[in-house]
C-alpha positions, 0 to 999 in steps of 0.5 A, spaced: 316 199 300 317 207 299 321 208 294 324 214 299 325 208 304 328 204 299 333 210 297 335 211 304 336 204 306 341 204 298 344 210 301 346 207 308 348 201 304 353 204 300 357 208 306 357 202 310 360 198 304 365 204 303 366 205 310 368 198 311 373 198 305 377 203 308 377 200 315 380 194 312 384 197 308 386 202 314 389 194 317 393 192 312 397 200 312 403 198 316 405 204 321 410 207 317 406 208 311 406 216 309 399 218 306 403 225 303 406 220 299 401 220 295 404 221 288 400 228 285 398 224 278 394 220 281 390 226 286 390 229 278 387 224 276 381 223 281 380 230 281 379 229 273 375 224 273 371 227 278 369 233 274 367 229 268 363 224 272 359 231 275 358 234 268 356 227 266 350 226 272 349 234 272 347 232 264 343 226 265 339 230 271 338 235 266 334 231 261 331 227 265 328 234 268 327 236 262 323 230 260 319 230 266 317 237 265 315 236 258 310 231 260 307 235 265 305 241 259 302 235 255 298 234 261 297 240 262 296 241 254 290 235 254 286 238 261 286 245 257 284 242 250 278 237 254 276 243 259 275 248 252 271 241 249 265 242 255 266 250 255 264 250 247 259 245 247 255 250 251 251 252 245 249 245 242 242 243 244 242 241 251 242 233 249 248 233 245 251 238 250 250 233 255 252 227 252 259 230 250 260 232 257 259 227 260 263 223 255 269 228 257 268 227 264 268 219 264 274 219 260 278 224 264 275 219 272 278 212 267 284 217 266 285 219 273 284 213 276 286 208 272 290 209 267 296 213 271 297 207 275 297 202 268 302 207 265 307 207 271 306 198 270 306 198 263 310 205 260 304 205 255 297 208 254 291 204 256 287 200 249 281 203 254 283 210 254 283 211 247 276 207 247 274 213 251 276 218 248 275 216 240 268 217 243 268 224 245 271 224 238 265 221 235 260 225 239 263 231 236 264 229 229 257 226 229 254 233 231 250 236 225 249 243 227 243 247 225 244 254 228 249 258 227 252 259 233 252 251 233 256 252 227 260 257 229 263 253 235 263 246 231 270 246 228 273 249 233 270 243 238 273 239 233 280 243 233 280 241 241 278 234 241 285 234 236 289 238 240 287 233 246 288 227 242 295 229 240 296 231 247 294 224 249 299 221 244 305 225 247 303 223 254 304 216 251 311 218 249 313 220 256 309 214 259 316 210 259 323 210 262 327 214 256 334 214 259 338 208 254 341 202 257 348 204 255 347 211 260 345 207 265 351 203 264 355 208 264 352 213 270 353 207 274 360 204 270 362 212 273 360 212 280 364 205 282 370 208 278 369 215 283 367 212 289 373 206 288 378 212 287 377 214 293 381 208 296 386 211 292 388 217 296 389 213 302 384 214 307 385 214 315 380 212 319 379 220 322 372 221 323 373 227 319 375 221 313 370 216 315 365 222 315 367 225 307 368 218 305 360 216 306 357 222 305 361 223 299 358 216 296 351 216 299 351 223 295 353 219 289 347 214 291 342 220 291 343 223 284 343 216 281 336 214 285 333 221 283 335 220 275 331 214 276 326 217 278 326 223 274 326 218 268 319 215 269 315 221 269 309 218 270 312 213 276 312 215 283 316 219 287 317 226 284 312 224 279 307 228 274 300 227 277 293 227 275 291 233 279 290 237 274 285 233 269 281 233 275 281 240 277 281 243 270 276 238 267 272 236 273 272 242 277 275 238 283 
């Protein structure tokens, strides 16, 4: 199942579940029952708690965001490194040349296609992918330069290779859910107080009501579902993608 089908379907679920409570709430509220009766301390009270909840997922949101955007300058960081590694190795001898380019293009295929996929599994990098690029490392370390032009793009290369690797190390970081388990308790500890806050204000069942009520709820269902698909960098949804290792690094 999508996950946008699966946002959409918790999104009419919570407004069916809070439309239903105000409609069984609206039956037992005898004909003489006054709403303006509603006593100012409670609507202050609602109105506080709602602003601080906002501040609260407005932060989250933020982090997440933020995470998210950290991620894909790694990836960026690392296609950048790999594509400067081929582009320096132009003047080695032509064997060399070749078998570290060919190495870099082997390593970024496995990246793209299978090691996106077993990081959003498993949150963690693949043993492989290491594998693959220790040996971009170990072709490039190996090299004993002869010319000068050689030695000249030797330690540069050598820099590059690093740069990749410490790039790779910080996609690693990013591959998991980095929101604590407290947050969420919290996040969603908020969401039923707010929206449980709404039956306080004496709701009539007005299609005007009625249409607050639910859009109100399912707006809270949306912020927590984009929270948590924004705290998966390398999930799906809005996640990073690895179109860019390809078009930088394979030229595709």
């Amino acid at each position: 199942m999508s996950q946008w089908v699966a946002l959409v379907i918790a999104m009419v679920a919570v407004c069916a579940v809070v439309l239903s409570v105000v409609v069984l709430m609206q039956r037992r509220i005898a004909e003489d029952d006054d709403p303006s009766e509603t006593p100012d301390v409670i609507e202050y009270m609602v109105m506080m708690i709602g602003v601080v909840y906002a501040i609260v997922l407005g932060l989250a949101i933020a982090g997440v965001w933020e995470g998210r955007g950290s991620a894909q300058a790694d990836v960026l960081a690392e296609a950048q490194a790999l594509h400067e590694v081929k582009s320096r190795v132009q003047v080695y001898p032509a064997d060399v040349r070749d078998k570290v380019r060919s190495d870099v293009d082997a390593y970024v295929v496995f990246v793209a296609d299978h090691e996106w996929p077993y990081m959003r599994k498993h949150g963690e990098l693949s043993p492989q992918g290491t594998a693959l690029l220790n040996q971009v490392r170990t072709d490039v370390t190996q090299f004993d330069p002869r010319s000068d032009l050689a030695a000249q793009a030797y330690q540069p290369v050598v820099d590059e290779v690093a740069a990749a690797d410490q790039a790779r190390a910080s996609r690693g970081q990013n591959a998991g859910a980095t929101m604590p388990g407290m947050v969420w308790f919290g996040l969603i500890t908020g969401a039923l107080v707010t929206v449980g806050l709404i039956f306080t204000l004496q709701i009539r069942r007005s299609p005007r009501e009625l249409l607050l009520a639910g859009l109100f709820s399912a707006l809270i269902a949306f912020l927590l579902f984009l929270i948590w698909d924004l705290d998966a960098p390398f999930g799906s949804g809005l996640a990073v993608s690895a179109d860019v290792l390809r078009d930088i690094v394979l030229g595709t």
